[in-house]
TORLODO-66632 format. One record per residue: x, y, z of N, C-alpha, C, O in turn; residue in three letters; residue number from 0. Coordinates in pm, whole numbers, plus 32768, in hexadecimal, padded with zeros to 4 digits. Layout:
<vodrens>
X|Y|Z|X|Y|Z|X|Y|Z|X|Y|Z|ALA|NUM
...
</vodrens>
This chain:
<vodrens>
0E89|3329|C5CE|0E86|3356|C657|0E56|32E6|C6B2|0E99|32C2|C713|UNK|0
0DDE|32AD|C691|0DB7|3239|C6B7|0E1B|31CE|C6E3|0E2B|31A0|C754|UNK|1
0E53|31B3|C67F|0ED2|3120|C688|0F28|3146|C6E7|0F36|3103|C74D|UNK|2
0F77|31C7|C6CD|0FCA|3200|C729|0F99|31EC|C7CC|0FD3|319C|C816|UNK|3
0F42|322C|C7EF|0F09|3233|C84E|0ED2|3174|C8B7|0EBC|3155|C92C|UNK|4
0ED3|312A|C834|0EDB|308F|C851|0F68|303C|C859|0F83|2FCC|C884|UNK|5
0FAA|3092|C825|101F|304B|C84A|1081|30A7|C8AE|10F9|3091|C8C0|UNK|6
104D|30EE|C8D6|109D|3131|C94C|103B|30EF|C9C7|1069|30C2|CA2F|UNK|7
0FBF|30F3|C9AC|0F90|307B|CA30|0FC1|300F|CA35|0FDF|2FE7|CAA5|UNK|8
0FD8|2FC0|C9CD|1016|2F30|C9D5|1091|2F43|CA0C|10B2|2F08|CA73|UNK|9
10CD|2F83|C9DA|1138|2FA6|CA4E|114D|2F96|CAD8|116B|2F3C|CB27|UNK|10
112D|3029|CADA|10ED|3040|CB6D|10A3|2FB8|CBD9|10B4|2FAD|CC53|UNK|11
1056|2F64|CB88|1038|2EDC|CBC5|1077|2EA3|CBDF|106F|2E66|CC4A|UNK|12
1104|2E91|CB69|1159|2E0A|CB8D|11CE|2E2E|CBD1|121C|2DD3|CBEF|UNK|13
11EC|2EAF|CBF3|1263|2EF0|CC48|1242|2ED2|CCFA|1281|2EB1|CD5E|UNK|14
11A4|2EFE|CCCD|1167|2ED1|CD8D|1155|2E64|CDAF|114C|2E42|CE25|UNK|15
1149|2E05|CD37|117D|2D5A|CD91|11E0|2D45|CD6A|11F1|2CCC|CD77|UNK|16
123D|2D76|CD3A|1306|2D51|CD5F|131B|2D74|CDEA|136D|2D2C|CE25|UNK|17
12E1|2DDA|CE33|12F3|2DFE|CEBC|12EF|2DAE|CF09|1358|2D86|CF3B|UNK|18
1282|2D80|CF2A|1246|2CF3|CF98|1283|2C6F|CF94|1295|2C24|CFF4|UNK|19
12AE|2C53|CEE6|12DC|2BD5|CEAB|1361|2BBB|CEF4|1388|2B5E|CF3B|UNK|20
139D|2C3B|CEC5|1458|2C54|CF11|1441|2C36|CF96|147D|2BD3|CFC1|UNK|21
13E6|2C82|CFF4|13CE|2C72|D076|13DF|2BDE|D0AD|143B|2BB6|D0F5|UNK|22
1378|2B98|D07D|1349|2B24|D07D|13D8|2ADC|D086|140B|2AA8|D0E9|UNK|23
1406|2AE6|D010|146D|2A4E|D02C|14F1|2A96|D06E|1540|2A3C|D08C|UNK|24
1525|2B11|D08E|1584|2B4D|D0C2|1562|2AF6|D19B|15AC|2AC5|D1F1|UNK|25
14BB|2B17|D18D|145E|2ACC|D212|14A6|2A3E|D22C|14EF|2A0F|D284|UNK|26
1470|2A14|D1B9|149A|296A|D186|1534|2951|D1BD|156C|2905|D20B|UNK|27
1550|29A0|D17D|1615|2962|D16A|1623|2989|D1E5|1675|2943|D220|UNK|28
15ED|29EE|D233|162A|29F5|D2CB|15F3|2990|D353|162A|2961|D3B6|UNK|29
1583|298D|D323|155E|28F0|D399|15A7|288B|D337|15FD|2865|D386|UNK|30
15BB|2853|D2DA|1611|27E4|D2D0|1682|2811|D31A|168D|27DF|D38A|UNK|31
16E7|2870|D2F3|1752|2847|D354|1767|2834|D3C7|17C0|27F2|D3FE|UNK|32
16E0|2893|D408|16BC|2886|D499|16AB|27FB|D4CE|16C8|27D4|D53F|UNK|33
166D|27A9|D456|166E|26FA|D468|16E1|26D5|D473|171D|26B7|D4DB|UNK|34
170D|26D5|D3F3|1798|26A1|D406|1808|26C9|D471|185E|2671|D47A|UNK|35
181A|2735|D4C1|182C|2721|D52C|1829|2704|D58F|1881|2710|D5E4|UNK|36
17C7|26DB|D597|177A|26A1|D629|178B|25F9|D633|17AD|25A8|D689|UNK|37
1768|25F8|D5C0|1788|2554|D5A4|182C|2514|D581|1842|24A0|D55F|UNK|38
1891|257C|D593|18F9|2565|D565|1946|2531|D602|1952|2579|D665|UNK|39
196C|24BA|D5F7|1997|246D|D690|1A1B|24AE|D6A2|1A10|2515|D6E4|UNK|40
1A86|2496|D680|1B26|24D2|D6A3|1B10|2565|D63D|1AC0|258D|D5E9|UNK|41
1B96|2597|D683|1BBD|2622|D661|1C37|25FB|D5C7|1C86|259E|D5B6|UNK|42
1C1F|264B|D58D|1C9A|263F|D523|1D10|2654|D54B|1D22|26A4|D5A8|UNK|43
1D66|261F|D51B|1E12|2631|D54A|1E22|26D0|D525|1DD6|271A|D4E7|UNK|44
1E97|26E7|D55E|1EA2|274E|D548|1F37|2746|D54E|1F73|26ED|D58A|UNK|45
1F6C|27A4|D50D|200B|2793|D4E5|2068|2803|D539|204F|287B|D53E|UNK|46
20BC|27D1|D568|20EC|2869|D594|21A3|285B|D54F|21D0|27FA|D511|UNK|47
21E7|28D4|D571|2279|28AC|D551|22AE|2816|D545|22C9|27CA|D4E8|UNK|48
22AE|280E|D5D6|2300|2796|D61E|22D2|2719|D5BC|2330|26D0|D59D|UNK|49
2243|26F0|D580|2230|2681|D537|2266|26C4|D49B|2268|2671|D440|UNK|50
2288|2730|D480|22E9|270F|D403|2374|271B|D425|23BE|26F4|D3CB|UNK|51
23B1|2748|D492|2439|2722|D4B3|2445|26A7|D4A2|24A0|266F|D465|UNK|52
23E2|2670|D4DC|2405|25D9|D4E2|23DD|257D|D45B|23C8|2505|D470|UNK|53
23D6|259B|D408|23C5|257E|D381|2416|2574|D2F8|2417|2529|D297|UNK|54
2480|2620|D339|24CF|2635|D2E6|2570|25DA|D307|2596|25AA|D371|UNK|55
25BB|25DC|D27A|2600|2584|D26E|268C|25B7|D2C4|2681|2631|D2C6|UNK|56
2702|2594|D308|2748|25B5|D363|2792|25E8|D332|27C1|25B4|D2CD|UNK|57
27D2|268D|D36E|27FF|26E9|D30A|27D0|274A|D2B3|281D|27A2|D28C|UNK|58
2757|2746|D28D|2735|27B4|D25C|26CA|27F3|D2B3|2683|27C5|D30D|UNK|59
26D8|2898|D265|26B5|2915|D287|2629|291D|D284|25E7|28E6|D22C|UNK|60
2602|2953|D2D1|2550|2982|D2D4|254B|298B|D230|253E|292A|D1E5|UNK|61
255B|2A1D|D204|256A|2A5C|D178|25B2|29E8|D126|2626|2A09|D113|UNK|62
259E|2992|D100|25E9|2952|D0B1|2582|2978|D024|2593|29D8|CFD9|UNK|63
253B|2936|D01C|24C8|296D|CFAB|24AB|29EF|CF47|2474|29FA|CEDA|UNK|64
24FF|2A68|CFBF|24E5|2AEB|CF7D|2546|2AFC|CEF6|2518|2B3F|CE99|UNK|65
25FA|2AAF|CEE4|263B|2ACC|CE9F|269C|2AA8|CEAA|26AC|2A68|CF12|UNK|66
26FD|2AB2|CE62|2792|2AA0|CE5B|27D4|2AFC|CED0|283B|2ADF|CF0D|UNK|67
2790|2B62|CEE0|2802|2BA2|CF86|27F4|2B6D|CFEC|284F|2B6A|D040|UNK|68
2775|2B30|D000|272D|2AB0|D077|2767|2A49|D086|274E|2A0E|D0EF|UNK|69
27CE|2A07|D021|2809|297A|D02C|2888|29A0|D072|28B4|292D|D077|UNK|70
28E0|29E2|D0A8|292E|2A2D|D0DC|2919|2A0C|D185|28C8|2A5F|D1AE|UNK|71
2930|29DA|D1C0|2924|29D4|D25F|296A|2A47|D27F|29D2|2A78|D254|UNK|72
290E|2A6D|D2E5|2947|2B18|D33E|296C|2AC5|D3A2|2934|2A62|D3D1|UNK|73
29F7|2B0E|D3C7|2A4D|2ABE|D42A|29DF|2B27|D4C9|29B4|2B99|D4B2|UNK|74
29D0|2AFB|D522|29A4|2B29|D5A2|2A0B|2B96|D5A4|2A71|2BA2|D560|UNK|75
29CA|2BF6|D61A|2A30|2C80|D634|29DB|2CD3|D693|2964|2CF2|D695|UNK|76
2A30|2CE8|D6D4|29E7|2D57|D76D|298F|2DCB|D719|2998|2DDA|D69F|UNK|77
292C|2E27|D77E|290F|2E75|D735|2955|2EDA|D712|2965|2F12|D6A5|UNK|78
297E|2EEB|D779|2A2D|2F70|D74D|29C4|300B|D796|295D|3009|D7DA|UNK|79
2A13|307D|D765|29CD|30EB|D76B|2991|3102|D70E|2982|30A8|D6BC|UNK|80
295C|3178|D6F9|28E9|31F2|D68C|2971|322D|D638|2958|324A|D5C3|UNK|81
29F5|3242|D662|2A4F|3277|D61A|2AA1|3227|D5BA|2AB1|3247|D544|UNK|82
2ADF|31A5|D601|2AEA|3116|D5DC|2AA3|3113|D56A|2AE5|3117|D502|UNK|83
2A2C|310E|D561|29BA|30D7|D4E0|29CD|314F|D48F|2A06|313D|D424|UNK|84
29AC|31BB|D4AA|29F4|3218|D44A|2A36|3235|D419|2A1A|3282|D3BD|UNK|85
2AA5|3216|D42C|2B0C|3218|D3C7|2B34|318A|D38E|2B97|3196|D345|UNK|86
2B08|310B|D398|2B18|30DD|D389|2AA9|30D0|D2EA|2AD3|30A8|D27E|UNK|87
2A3A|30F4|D300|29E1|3124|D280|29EC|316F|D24F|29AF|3159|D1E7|UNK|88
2A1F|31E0|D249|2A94|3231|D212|2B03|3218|D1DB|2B14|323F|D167|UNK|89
2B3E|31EF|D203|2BAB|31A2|D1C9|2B78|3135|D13A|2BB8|3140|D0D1|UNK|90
2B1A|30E4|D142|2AE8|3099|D0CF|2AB7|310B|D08F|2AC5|30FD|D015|UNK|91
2A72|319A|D0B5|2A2C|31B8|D027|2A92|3212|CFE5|2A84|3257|CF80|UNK|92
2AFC|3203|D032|2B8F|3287|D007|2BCF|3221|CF7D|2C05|3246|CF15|UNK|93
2BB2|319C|CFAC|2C04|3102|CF28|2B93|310D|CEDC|2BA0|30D6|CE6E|UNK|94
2B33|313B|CEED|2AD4|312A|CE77|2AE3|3194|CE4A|2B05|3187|CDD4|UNK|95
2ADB|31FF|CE69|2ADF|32AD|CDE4|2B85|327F|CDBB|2B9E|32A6|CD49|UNK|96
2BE5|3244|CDF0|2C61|325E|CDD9|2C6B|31E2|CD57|2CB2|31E0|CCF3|UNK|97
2C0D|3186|CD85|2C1F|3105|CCF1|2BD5|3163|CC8F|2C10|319C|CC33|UNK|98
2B4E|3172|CCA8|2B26|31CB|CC39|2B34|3249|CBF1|2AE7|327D|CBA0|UNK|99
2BCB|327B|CC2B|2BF4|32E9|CBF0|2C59|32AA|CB85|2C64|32CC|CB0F|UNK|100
2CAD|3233|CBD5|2CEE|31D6|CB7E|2CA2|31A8|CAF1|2CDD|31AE|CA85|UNK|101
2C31|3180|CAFC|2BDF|3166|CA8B|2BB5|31A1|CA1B|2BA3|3174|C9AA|UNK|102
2BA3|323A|CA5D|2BB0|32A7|CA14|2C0B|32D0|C982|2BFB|32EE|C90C|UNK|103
2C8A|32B3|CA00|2CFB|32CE|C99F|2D38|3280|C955|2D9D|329F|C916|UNK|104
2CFE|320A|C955|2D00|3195|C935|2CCD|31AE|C8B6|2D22|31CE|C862|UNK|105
2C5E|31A9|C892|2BD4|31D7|C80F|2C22|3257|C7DB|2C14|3270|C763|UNK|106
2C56|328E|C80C|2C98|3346|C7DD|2CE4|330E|C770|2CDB|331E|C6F6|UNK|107
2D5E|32A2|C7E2|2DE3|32B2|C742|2D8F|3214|C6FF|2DE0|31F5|C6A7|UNK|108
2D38|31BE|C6FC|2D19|3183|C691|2CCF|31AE|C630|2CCF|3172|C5C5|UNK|109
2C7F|3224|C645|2C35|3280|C5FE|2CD9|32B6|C5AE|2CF9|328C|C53F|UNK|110
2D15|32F8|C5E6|2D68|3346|C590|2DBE|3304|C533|2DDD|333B|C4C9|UNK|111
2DFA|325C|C560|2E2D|31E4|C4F1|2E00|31E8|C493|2E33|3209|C428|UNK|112
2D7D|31BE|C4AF|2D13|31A3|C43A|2D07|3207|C3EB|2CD0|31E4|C383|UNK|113
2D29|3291|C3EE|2D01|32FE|C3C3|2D79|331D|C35C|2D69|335B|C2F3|UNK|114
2DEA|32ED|C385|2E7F|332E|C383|2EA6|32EC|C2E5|2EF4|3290|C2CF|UNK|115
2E6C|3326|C29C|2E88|330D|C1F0|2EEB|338D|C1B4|2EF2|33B5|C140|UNK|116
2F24|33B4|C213|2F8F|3431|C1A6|2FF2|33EB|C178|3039|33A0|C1BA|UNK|117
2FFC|3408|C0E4|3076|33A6|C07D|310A|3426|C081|3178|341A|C04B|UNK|118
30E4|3478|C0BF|316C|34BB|C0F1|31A9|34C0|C141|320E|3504|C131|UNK|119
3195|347B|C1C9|31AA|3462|C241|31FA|33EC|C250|31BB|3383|C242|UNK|120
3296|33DD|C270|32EF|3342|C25F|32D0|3326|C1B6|3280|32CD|C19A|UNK|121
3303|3363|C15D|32F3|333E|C0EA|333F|32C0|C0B9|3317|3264|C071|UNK|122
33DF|32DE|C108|3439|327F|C0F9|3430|321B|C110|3471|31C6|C0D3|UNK|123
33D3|31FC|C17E|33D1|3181|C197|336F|311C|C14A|3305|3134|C10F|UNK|124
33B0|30AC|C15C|3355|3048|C0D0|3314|300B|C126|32C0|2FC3|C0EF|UNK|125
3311|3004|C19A|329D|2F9B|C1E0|3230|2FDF|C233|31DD|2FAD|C27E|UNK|126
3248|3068|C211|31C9|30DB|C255|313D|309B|C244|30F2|30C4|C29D|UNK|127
310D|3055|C200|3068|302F|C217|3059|2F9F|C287|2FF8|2F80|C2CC|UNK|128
30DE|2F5A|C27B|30F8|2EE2|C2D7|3122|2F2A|C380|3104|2F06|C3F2|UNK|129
316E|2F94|C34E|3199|2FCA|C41D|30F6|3022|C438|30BF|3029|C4A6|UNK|130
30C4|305A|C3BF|303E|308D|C42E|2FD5|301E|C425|2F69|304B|C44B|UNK|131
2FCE|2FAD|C404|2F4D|2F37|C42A|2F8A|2EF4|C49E|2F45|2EAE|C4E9|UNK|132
300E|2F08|C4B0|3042|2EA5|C54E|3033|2F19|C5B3|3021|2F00|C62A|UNK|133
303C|2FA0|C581|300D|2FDE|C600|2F8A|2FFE|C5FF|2F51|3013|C66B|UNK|134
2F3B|3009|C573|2E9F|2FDA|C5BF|2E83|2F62|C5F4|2E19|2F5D|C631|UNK|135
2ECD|2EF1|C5EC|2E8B|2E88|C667|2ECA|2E98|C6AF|2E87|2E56|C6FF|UNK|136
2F27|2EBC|C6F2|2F64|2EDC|C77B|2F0F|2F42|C7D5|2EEC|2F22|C846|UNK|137
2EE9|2FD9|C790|2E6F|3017|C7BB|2DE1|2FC3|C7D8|2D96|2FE3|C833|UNK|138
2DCA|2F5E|C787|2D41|2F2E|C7AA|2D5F|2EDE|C7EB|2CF8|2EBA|C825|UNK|139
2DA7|2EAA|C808|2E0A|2E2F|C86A|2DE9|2E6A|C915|2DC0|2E2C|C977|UNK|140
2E13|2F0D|C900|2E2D|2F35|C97A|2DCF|2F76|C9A8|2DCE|2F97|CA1F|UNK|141
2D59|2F9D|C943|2CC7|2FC2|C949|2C6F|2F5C|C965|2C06|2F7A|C99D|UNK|142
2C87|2EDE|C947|2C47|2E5B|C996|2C5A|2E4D|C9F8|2BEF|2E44|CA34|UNK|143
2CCB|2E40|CA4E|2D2B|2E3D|CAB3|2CBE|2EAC|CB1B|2C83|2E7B|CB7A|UNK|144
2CB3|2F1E|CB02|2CAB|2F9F|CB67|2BD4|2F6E|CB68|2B7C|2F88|CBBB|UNK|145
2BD2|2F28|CAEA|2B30|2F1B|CAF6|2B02|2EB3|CB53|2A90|2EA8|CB7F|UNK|146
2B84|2E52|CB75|2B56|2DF0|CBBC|2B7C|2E20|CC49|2B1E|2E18|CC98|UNK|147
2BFB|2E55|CC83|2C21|2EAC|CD08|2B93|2ED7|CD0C|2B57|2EB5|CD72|UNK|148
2B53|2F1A|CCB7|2ACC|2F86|CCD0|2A8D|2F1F|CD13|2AA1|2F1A|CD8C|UNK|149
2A2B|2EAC|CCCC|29E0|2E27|CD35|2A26|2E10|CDAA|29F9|2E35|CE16|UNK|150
2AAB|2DC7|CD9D|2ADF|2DD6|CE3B|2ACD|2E5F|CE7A|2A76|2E50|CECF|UNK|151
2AE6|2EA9|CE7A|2AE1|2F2F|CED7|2A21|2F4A|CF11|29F0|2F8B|CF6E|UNK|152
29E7|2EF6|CEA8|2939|2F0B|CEBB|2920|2E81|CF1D|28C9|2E94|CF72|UNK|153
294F|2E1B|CF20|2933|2D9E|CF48|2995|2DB1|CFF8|2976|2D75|D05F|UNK|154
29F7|2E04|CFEA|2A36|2DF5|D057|29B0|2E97|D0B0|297A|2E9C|D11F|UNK|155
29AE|2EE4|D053|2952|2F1E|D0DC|28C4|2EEB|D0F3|2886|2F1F|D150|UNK|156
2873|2E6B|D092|2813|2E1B|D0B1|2836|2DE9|D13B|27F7|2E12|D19C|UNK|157
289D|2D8F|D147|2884|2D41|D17E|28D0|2D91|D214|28C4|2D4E|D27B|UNK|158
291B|2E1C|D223|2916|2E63|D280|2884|2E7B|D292|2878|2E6C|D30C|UNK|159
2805|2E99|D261|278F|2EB4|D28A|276D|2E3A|D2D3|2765|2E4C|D34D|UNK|160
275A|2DD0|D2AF|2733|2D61|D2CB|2778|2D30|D34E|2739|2D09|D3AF|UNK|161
27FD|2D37|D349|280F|2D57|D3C3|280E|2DAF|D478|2829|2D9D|D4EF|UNK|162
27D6|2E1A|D40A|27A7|2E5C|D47A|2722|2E40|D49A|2704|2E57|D50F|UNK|163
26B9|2E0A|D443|2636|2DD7|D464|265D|2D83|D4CF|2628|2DA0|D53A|UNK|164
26B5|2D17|D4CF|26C8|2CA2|D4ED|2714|2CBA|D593|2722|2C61|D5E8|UNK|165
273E|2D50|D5A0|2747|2D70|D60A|2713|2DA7|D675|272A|2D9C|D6EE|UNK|166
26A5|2E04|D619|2627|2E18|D65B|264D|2EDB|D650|261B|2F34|D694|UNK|167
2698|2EE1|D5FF|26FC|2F85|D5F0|268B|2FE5|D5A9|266E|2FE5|D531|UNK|168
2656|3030|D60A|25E5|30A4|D5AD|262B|30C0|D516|269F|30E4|D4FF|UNK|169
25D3|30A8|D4C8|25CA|310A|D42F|2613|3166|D421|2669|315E|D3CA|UNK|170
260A|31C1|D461|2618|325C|D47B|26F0|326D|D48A|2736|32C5|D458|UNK|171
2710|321A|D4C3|27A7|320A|D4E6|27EF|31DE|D454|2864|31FC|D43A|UNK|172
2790|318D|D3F1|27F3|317D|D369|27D3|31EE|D32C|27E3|31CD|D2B6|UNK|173
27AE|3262|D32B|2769|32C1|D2BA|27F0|3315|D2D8|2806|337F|D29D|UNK|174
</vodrens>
């Protein structure tokens, strides 16, 4: 009971000078900087747009950094109307469900190639395992094909967003 009772004071002692200690140099570190400002002769530069316009190399895009849809120059363009932009973002997300329905059906009949082992089906024919591997790569041929339309159809309504940033076109008009 004794010990207990000694080491919950020791405690208790060394918790109440962590208090003052923290104080102390939190004190400290704030008149130094208060020094160091006072004594600091010029102001730091400060950067705005215009000194990285003028930095960057001629021809490229603010966004160049963010990605591969960024290297793409957006040609300039009026702002247009609220209806204009709507269907015009509409229209890209109508090529995107319409590639990815393509894609769909794409995966459907290479799933079903791959699947298509009936030895009763074209029996006659002697080159039946050679005509269904040329039409499973023609299916995956054309299932690559609809996967890459899919990125274009995503990259073409990127850079419709980006263009409407770039026009100053509320949010609210691409939805």
């Amino acid at each position: 009971m004794n010990s207990i009772r000694r080491s919950l004071s020791i405690a208790l002692l060394a918790s109440s000078w962590a208090g003052p200690l923290a104080a102390q140099s939190l004190v400290e570190a704030a008149e130094k900087a208060r020094k160091a400002r006072e004594t600091q002769t010029e102001p730091a530069k400060e950067y705005t747009n215009a000194d990285l316009e003028a930095g960057r190399p001629e021809g490229q895009d603010s966004d160049a950094g963010s990605g591969g849809a960024a290297s793409r120059p957006i040609p300039p363009r009026s702002t247009g109307s609220e209806d204009e932009w709507r269907s015009r973002a509409e229209a890209a997300r109508q090529a995107i469900a319409a590639n990815e329905q393509r894609v769909e059906a794409a995966r459907q009949r290479v799933n079903e190639l791959r699947q298509d082992r009936n030895p009763t089906q074209d029996t006659m024919s002697p080159n039946r395992e050679q005509d269904r591997q040329a039409e499973l790569q023609q299916a995956f041929d054309e299932m690559k094909q609809a996967e890459a339309d899919v990125e274009e159809s995503l990259s073409v309504l990127v850079d419709l967003q980006r263009e409407a940033r770039v026009a100053g076109v509320p949010p609210g008009w691409l939805r």
